[in-house]
C-alpha positions in Angstrom: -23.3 -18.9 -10.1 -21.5 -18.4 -6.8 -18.8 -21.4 -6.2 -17.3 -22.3 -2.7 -13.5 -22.0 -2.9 -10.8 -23.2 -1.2 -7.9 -21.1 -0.3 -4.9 -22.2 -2.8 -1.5 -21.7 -1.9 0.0 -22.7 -4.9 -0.4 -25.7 -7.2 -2.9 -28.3 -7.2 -1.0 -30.6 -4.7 -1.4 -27.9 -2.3 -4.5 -27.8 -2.6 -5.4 -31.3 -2.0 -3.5 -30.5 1.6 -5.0 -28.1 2.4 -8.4 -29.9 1.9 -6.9 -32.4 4.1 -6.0 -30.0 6.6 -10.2 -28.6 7.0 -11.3 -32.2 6.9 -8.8 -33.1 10.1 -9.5 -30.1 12.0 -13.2 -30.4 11.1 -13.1 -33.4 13.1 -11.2 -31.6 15.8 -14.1 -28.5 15.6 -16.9 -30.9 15.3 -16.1 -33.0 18.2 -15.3 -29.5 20.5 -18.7 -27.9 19.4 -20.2 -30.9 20.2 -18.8 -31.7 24.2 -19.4 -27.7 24.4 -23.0 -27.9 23.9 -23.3 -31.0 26.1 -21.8 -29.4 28.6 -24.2 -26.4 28.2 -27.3 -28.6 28.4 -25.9 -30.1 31.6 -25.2 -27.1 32.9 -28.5 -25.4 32.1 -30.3 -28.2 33.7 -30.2 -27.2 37.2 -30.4 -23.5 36.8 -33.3 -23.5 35.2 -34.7 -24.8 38.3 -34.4 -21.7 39.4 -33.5 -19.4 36.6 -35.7 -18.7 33.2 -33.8 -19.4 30.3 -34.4 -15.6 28.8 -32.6 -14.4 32.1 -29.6 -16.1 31.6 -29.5 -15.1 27.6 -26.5 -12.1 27.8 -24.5 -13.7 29.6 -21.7 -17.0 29.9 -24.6 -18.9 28.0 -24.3 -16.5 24.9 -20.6 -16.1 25.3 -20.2 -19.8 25.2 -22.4 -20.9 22.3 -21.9 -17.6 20.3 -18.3 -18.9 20.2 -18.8 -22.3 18.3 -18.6 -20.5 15.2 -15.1 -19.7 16.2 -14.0 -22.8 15.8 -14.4 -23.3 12.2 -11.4 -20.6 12.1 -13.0 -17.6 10.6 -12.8 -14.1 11.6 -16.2 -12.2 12.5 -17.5 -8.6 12.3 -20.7 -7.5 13.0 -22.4 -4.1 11.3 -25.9 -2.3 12.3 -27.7 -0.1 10.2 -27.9 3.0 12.1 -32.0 2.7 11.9 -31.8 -0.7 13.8 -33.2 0.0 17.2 -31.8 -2.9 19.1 -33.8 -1.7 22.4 -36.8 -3.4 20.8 -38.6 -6.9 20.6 -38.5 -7.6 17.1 -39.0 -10.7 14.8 -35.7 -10.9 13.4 -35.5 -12.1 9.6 -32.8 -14.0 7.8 -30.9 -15.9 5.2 -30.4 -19.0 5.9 -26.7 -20.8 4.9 -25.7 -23.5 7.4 -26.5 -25.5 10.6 -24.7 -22.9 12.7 -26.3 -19.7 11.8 -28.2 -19.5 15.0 -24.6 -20.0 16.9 -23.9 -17.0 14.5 -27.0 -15.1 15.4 -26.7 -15.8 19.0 -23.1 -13.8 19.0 -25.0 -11.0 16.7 -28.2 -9.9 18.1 -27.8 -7.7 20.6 -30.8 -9.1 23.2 -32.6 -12.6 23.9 -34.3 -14.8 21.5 -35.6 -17.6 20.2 -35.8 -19.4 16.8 -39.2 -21.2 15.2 -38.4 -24.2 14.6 -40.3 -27.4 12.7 -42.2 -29.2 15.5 -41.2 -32.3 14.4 -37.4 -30.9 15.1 -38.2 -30.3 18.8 -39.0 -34.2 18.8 -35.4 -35.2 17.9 -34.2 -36.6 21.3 -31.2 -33.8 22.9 -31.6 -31.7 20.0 -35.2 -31.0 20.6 -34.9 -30.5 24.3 -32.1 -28.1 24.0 -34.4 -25.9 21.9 -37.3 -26.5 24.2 -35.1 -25.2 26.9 -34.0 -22.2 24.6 -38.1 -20.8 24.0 -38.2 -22.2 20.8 -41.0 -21.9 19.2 -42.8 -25.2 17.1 -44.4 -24.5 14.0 -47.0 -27.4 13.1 -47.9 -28.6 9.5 -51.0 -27.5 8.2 -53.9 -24.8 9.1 -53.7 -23.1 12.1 -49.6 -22.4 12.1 -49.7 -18.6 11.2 -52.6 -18.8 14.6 -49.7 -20.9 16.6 -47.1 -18.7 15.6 -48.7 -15.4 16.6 -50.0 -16.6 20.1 -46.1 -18.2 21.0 -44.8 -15.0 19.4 -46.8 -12.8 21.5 -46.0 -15.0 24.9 -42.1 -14.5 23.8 -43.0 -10.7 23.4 -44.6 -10.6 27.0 -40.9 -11.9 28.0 -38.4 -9.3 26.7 -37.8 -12.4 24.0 -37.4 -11.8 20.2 -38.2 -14.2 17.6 -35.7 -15.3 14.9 -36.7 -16.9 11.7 -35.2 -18.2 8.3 -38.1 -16.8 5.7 -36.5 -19.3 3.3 -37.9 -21.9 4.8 -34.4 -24.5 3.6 -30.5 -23.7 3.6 -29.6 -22.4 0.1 -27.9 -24.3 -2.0 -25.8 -22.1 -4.5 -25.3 -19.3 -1.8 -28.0 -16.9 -3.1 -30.7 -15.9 -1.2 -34.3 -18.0 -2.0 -37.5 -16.7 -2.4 -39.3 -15.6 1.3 -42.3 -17.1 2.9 -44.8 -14.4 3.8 -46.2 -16.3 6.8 -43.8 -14.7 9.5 -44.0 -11.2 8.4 -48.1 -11.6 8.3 -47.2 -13.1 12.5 -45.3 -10.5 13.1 -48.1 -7.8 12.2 -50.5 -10.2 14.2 -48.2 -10.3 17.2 -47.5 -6.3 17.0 -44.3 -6.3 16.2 -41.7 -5.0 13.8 -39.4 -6.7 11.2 -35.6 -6.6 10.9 -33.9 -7.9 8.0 -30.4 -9.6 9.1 -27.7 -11.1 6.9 -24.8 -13.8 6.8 -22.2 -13.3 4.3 -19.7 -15.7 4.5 -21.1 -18.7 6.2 -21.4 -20.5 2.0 -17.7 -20.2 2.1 -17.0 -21.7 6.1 -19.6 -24.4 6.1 -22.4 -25.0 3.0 -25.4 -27.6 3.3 -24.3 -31.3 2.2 -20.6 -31.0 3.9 -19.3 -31.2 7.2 -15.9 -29.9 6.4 -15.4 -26.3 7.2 -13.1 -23.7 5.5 -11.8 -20.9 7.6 -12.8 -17.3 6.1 -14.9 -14.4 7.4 -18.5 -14.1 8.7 -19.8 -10.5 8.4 -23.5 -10.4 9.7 -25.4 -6.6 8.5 -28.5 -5.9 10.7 -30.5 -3.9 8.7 -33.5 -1.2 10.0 -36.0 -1.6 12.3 -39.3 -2.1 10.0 -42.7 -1.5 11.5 -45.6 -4.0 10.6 -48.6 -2.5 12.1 -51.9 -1.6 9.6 -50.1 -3.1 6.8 -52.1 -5.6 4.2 -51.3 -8.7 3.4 -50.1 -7.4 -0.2 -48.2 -4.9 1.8 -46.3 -7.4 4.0 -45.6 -8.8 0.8 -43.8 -6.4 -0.6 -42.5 -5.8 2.6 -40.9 -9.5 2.5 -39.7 -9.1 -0.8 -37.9 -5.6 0.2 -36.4 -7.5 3.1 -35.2 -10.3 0.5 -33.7 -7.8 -1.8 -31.9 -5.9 1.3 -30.1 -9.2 2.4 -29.3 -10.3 -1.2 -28.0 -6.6 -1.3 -25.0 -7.5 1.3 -24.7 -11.5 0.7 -23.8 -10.9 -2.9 -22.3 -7.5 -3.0 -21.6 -5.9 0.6 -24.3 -3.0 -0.4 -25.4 -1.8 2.9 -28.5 1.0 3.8 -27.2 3.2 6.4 -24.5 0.9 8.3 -22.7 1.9 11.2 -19.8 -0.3 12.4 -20.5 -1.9 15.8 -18.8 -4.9 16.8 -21.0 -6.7 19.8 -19.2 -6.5 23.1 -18.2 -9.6 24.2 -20.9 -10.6 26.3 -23.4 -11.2 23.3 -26.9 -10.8 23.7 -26.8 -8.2 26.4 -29.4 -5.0 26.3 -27.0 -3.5 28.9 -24.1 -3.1 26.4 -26.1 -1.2 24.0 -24.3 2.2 23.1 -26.0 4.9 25.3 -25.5 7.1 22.1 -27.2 4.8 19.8 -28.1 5.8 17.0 -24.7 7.2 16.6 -26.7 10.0 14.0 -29.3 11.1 11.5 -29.8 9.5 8.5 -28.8 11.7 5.6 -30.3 11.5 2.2 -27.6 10.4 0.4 -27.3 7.2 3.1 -30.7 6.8 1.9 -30.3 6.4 -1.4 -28.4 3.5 -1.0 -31.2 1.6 0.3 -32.7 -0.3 -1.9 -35.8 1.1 -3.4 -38.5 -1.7 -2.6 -37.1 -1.7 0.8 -37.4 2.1 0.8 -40.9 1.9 -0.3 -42.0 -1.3 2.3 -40.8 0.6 5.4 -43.1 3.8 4.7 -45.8 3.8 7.1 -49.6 2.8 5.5 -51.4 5.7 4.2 -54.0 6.3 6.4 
């Protein structure tokens, strides 16, 4: 079972410090992420006015909130698989670890988006209206979600917007990746528009579910190919799902990559403009293939005809 360690410096006592140490400064982090993003809403307010929200994504907005992470200490590096074509709308899929991963997506992903979120979280008074503001896009309980997810999805496409989503449904709890909910992958076929798998490593170490201290370490986020949906089954999608699963898995537990590239994101996140003119950076050889993973391999073949 994967365990969250502290860094130890030498015998138990140090220990104990440093774990004072995180809890202090998480104070200090909490209570600078939080004036930051109050700020942000205040400062959002009167531009959208005059500004949409997806027009203002790439720019200080991004660079400020794709920060927070930063203040938990850790260092961040960001890969892309060299079949990842980041000039498209896509429905980006991912594992899902701790309250900031979207902070953490928002530095990674290289265009706007927006997350799909519980309806009854866009009810929570600040927090709701923040993601309201951001496009988010409210899931309701019970028939007719997949119907509500494709029409918003669609609408966001219209925009130049992606869609981000947490197939788990719930953070993990031990660090491994859970089981995937087929419902976006079927909205994404619906909507017309691909898959790509995207994952955290790190963020279990920095900040787990049922803590608010935070441990300095290292976020690595791996986005994976650019998977198309269209004329796929629903028993395809599944397996589609499941090869995305087993992809992120691949690089949360053991750093295995498909065909990676290193790109670290320029520094204002979430820009199309900063997109290598040279991307992809080359062809994908069949021994990068390999390393794929096979059910991955086997989801992103086009449906026979």
């Amino acid at each position: 079972m994967m365990r969250r360690a502290f860094p130890v410096a030498g015998a138990g006592g140090t220990a104990s410090v440093m774990r004072v140490v995180h809890a202090l400064w998480s104070v200090v982090a909490w209570s600078l992420a939080t004036v930051i993003q109050i700020a942000f809403a205040l400062c959002m307010l009167p531009l959208l006015l005059f500004r949409r929200f997806e027009d203002l994504q790439g720019g200080w907005p991004s660079t400020l909130i794709g920060a927070i992470p930063l203040l938990t200490l850790s260092r961040r590096h960001v890969v892309w698989d060299r079949r990842f074509d980041p000039r498209r709308v896509s429905v980006f899929v991912s594992n899902h670890t701790s309250m900031l991963d979207g902070h953490v997506m928002v530095h990674a992903l290289p265009h706007p988006f927006c997350g799909v979120e519980n309806a009854a979280h866009l009810a929570v008074p600040g927090y709701g209206w923040i993601m309201r503001m951001a496009n988010a896009i409210p899931v309701p309980r019970g028939a007719g979600r997949i119907d509500a997810l494709v029409g918003a999805a669609r609408d966001r496409a219209g925009r130049g917007i992606s869609v981000l989503a947490f197939p788990e449904a719930h953070r993990t709890l031990d660090g491994r990746v859970r089981p995937f909910r087929t419902g976006v992958f079927v909205a994404a076929r619906d909507a017309g528009l691909p898959v790509v798998p995207v994952a955290v490593r790190g963020m279990y170490h920095v900040l787990p579910k049922g803590t608010w201290v935070v441990t300095p370490g290292c976020l690595e986020v791996y986005i994976g190919p650019t998977l198309e949906t269209a004329g796929k089954t629903d028993a395809e999608l599944e397996t589609l799902a499941e090869g995305c699963r087993a992809a992120i898995a691949a690089w949360v537990e053991s750093k295995s990559t498909a065909t990676p590239h290193p790109f670290v994101p320029p520094r204002r996140a979430g820009k199309r403009a900063s997109i290598p003119a040279e991307w992809p950076p080359a062809a994908v050889g069949p021994a990068e293939d390999a390393v794929l993973p096979a059910r991955l391999t086997a989801a992103a073949e086009p449906p026979t005809p």
